[in-house]
C-alpha positions as CSV (number, residue, x, y, z in Angstrom):
1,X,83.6,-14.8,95.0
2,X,84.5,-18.2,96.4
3,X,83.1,-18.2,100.2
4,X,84.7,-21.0,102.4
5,X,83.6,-21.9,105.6
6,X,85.6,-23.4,108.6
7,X,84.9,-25.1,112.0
8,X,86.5,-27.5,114.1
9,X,85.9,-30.8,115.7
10,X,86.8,-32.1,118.7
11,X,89.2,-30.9,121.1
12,X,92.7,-29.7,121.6
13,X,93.4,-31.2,125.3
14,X,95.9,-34.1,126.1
15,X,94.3,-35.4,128.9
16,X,92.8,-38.6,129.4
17,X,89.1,-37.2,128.9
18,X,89.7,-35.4,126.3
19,X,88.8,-36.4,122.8
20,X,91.3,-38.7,120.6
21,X,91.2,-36.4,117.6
22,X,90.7,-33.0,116.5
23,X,89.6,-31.8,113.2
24,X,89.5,-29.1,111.2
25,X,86.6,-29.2,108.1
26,X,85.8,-26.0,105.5
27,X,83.4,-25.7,102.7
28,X,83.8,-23.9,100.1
29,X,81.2,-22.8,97.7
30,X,80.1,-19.9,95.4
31,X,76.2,-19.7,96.3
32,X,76.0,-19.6,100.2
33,X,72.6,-18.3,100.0
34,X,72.2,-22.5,99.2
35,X,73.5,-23.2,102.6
36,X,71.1,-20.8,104.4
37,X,68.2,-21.9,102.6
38,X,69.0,-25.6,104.0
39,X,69.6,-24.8,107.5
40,X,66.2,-22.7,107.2
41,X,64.1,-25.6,106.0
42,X,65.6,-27.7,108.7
43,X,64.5,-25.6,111.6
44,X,61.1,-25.5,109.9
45,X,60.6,-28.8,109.9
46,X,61.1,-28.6,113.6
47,X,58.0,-29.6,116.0
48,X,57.0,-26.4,116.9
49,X,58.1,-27.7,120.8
50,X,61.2,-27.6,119.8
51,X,62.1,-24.7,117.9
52,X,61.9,-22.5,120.8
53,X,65.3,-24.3,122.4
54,X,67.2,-24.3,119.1
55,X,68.2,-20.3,117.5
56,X,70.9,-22.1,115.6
57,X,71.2,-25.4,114.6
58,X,73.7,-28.0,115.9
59,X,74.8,-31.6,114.7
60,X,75.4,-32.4,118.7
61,X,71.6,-31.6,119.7
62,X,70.4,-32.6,116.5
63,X,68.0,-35.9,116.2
64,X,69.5,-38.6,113.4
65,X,66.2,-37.6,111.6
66,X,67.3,-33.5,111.4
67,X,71.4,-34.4,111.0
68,X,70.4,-37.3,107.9
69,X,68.2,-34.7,106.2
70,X,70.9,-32.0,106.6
71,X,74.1,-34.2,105.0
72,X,71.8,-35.3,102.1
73,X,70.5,-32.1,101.0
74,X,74.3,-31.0,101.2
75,X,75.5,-33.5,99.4
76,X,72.6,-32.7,96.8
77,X,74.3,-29.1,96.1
78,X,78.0,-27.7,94.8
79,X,80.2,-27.7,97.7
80,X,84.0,-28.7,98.1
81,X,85.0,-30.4,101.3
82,X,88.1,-30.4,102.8
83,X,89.2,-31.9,106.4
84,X,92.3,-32.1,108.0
85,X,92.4,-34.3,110.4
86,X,95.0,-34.1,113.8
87,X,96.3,-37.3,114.8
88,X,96.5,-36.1,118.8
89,X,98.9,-39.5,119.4
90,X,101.5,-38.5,117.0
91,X,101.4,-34.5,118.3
92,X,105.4,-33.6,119.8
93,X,104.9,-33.1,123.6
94,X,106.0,-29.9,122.8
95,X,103.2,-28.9,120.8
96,X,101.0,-30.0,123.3
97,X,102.1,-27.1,125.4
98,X,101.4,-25.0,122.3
99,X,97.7,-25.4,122.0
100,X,97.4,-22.2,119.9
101,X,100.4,-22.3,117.6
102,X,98.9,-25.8,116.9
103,X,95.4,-24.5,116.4
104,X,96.7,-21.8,113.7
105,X,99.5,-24.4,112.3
106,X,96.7,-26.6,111.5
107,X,94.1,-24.5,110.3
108,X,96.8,-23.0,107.9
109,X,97.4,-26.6,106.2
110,X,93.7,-27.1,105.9
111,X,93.4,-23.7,103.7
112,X,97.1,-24.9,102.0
113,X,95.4,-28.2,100.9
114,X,92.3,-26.4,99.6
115,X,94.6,-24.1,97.6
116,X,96.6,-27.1,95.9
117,X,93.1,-28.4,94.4
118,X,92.8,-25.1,92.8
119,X,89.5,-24.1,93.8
120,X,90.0,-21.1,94.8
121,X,89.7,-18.0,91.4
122,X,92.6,-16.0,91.6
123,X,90.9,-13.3,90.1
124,X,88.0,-13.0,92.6
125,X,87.5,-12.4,96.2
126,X,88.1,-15.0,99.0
127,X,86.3,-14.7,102.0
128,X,86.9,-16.9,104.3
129,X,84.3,-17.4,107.6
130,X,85.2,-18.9,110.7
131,X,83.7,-19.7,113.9
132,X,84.4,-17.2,116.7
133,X,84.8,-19.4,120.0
134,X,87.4,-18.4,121.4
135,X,86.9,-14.9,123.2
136,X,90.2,-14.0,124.3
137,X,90.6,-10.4,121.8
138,X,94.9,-11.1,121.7
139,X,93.8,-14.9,120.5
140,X,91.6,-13.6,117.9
141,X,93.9,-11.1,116.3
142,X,96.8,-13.4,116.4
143,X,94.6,-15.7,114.5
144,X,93.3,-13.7,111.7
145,X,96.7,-12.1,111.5
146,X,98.5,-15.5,111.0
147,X,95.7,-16.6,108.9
148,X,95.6,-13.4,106.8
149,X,99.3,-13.5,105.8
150,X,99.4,-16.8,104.9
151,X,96.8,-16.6,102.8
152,X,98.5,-13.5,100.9
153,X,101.3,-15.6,100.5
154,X,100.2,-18.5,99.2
155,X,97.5,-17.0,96.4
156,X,96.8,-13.7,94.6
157,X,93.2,-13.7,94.9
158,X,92.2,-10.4,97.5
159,X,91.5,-12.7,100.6
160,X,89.3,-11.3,103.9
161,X,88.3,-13.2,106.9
162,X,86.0,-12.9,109.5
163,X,85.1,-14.1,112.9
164,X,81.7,-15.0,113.6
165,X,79.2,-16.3,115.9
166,X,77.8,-20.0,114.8
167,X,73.9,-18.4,115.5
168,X,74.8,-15.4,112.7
169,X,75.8,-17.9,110.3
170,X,74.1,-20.6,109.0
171,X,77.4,-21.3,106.6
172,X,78.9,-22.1,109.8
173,X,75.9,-24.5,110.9
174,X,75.8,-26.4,108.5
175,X,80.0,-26.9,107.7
176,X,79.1,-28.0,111.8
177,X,77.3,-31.1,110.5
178,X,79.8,-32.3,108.3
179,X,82.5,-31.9,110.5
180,X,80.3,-33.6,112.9
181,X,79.6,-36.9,110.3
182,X,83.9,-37.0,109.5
183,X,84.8,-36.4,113.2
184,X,82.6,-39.7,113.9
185,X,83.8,-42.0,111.6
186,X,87.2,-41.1,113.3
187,X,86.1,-40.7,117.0
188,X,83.4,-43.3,117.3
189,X,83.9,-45.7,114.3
190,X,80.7,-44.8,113.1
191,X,80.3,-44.3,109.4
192,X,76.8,-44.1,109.0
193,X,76.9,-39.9,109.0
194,X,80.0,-40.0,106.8
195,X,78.8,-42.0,104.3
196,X,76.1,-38.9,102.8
197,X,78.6,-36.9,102.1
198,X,81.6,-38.1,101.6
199,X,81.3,-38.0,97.5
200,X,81.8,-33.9,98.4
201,X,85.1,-34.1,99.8
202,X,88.2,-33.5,97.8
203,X,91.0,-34.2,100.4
204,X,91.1,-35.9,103.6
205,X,94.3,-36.8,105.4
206,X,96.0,-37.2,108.9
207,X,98.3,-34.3,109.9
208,X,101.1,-36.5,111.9
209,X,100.1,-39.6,110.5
């Protein structure tokens, strides 16, 4: 079973405050159990003052200390990496007043571009995990309803998906910290994060470039 992992970066506003890009980052891997036992050791290693105000782990709250020994021992195991990455400049004002359409549009080229590298065993299971933020029930369905017949479409492999909460998922934490590192390099200039564990990804490009 091929497991892949998606979360987001950045924001989907157009105004002046909100962020210049928005990204969209999976993992895909066989083992996930390797991606819990990583996120585990992290909040181990924890001063014990700490751990008390983190139940799940995220790159935002993180200390460079936590976040650099999170991206190495990633980039230490067998994961795929692909980001998408939406230049918010280059989006039709149109669009813009299409914030959902856009959110599904673009997670669907994320999945298309992991399909063309042909990682993905047509003759297993795909099960694809992504964070549940938005609450809104109608959003959710439409999601996983647009999501799940493109996915049927493009492959034969028996796909399922799933909504879930970042603190029931430590797939989901950790696909945060690289989508954290990428979203820097493009947001900040900063390449420092990037840098760990950017041997792991197999396609990166602009959407609207």
């Amino acid at each position: 079973m091929t497991y892949i992992f998606l979360d987001e970066s950045g924001d989907l506003g157009f105004k002046k405050t909100s962020s210049k890009w928005f990204l969209f980052t999976l993992v895909a891997i066989d083992e996930p159990r390797k991606l819990d036992k990583i996120i585990k050791k992290a909040r181990k290693s924890l001063k014990k003052k700490h751990k008390h105000r983190f139940s799940e782990l995220h790159a935002y709250h993180c200390d460079d200390i936590t976040r650099i020994r999170i991206l190495k021992s990633l980039a230490e195991i067998d994961i795929f990496i692909v980001t998408t990455i939406l230049n918010k400049k280059k989006v039709h004002v149109d669009l813009q007043n299409q914030k959902n359409y856009l959110y599904n549009f673009t997670a669907n080229i994320i999945l298309d571009r992991l399909i063309n590298k042909n990682i993905i065993d047509e003759k297993s299971v795909t099960s694809l995990i992504v964070d549940k933020k938005d609450t809104n029930k109608n959003l959710k369905n439409n999601f996983i309803d647009y999501i799940t017949k493109a996915m049927n479409q493009k492959q034969k492999a028996t796909f399922k998906m799933s909504l879930t909460a970042s603190h029931d998922s430590k797939g989901i934490q950790a696909v945060d910290f690289i989508s954290w590192a990428i979203f820097r390099k493009y947001e900040q200039g900063d390449y420092e994060f990037y840098e760990i564990i950017k041997d792991k990804i197999i396609d990166e490009r602009l959407l609207f470039p």
